[in-house]
C-alpha positions, 0 to 999 in steps of 0.5 A: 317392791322387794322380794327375798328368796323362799328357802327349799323344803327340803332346806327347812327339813332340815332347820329347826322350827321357828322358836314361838316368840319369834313367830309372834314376833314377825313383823307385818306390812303397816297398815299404811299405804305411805312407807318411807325408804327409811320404814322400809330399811327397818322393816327389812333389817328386823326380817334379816334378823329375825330369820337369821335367829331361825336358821334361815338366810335371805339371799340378797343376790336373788333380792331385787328392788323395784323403784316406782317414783313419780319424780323422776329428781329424786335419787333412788334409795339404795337398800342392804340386807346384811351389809350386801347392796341389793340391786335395782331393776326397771322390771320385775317378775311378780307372781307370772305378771311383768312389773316395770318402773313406768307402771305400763302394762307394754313388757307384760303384753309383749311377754303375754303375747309371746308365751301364748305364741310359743305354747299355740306352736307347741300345739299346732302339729298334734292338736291344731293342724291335726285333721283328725281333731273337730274343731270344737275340740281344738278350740276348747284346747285353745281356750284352756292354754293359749287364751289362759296364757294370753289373758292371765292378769289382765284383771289389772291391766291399763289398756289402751287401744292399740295394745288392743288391737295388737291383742284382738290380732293375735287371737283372731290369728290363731282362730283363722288357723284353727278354722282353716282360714286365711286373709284371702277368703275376706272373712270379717272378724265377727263371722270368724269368731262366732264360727269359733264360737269365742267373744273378742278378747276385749269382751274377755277383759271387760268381763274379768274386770267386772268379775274381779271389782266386784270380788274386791267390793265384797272385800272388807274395808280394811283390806289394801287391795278394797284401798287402791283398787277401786278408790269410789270417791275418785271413781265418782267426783275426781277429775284429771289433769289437762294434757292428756296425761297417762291412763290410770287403772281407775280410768280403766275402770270408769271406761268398763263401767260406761262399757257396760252401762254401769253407774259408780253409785249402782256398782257397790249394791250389783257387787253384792248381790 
């Protein structure tokens, strides 16, 4: 994955507008899932010139290059934008979302699990542990940011169980705080979150997911995320390897839809009504 740098406001302010030939002229993404180190080469030398033409300059020290390889053999393509190396990373920042070169979702959570944290201990002294505030208030502020941080993207996560349960901890936590409860009153976990009235945050995921695969159905056909995010062939006859190898997003989806008692042949038509 590459990215470049977006100019500042008021920097295009200041540059003249794009001519209308090199609007037009902008390359596009193929249409192809497959791209060659050597397309993607091409593909960036003509952004470099065709921004170069309108004023504007890709900063290839703020420029990164993901490698996702699956043979782990193969030398990893080096890419230059105007003469200058651009470096490779083993994870990325992405639209608030971590991507690793693994293609596990371990640094996200970490860093999810972290930023939720931080913003329930800005909290807690004027909201959380203020006597003043009913509880119902402080589990509504709870829900606005620390869960909104907590669960951001997990629409595409790949979840295994004890990142889970290391996710379930984390919440219950913050409710026996809110409710004024410790380990020592022995309260179980589904009477402490029907006090909060709150679901689990494995409800939560299973109901963003099925909220988003069938936002992806009504997409066209045509659109790459309809493509490999939801692959109905393999959802209904593939198989997988034996040995247990890693879990795939498509398996994420397989297990939410036996969750939910949800056949692959039933889902297109549940999608669209």
């Amino acid at each position: 994955m590459v990215t470049c740098s977006t100019p500042s406001v008021s920097r295009l302010r200041q540059k003249p507008a794009l001519p209308m030939s090199l609007k037009c002229n902008m390359p596009m993404m193929p249409p192809t899932l497959h791209i060659t180190p050597q397309s993607l080469r091409r593909n960036l030398n003509t952004v470099n010139s065709i921004y170069s033409a309108g004023g504007l300059v890709v900063n290839a020290s703020k420029t990164e290059v993901l490698p996702i390889q699956h043979n782990t053999a193969v030398p990893v393509p080096q890419f230059t934008i105007g003469g200058e190396d651009l470096k490779t990373v083993e994870s990325f920042k992405y639209l608030g979302s971590i991507l690793s070169a693994t293609c596990d979702t371990e640094n996200e959570i970490q860093t999810r699990i972290r930023l939720a944290s931080s913003s329930f201990g800005k909290l807690s002294k004027r909201v959380f542990l203020n006597r003043d505030l009913t509880v119902q208030t402080k589990i509504k502020v709870y829900q606005a940011i620390c869960l909104s941080i907590l669960i951001f993207g997990t629409e595409t996560w790949t979840l295994y169980k004890p990142q889970i349960r290391r996710l379930e901890g984390f919440h219950i936590r913050c409710l026996q705080t809110i409710l004024n409860i410790t380990w020592r009153d022995r309260i179980p976990h589904v009477s402490i979150l029907q006090n909060a009235s709150n679901i689990s945050i494995k409800s939560m995921i299973v109901r963003r997911q099925l909220r988003w695969i069938g936002h992806v159905i009504r997409m066209p056909e045509c659109r790459p995320s309809r493509r490999i995010g939801l692959l109905h062939g393999e959802l209904r006859d593939g198989n997988r390897y034996p040995g247990g190898p890693k879990q795939r997003f498509k398996d994420q989806i397989k297990a939410t839809l036996k969750l939910c008692n949800i056949s692959v042949d039933q889902l297109e038509t549940l999608a669209t009504d």
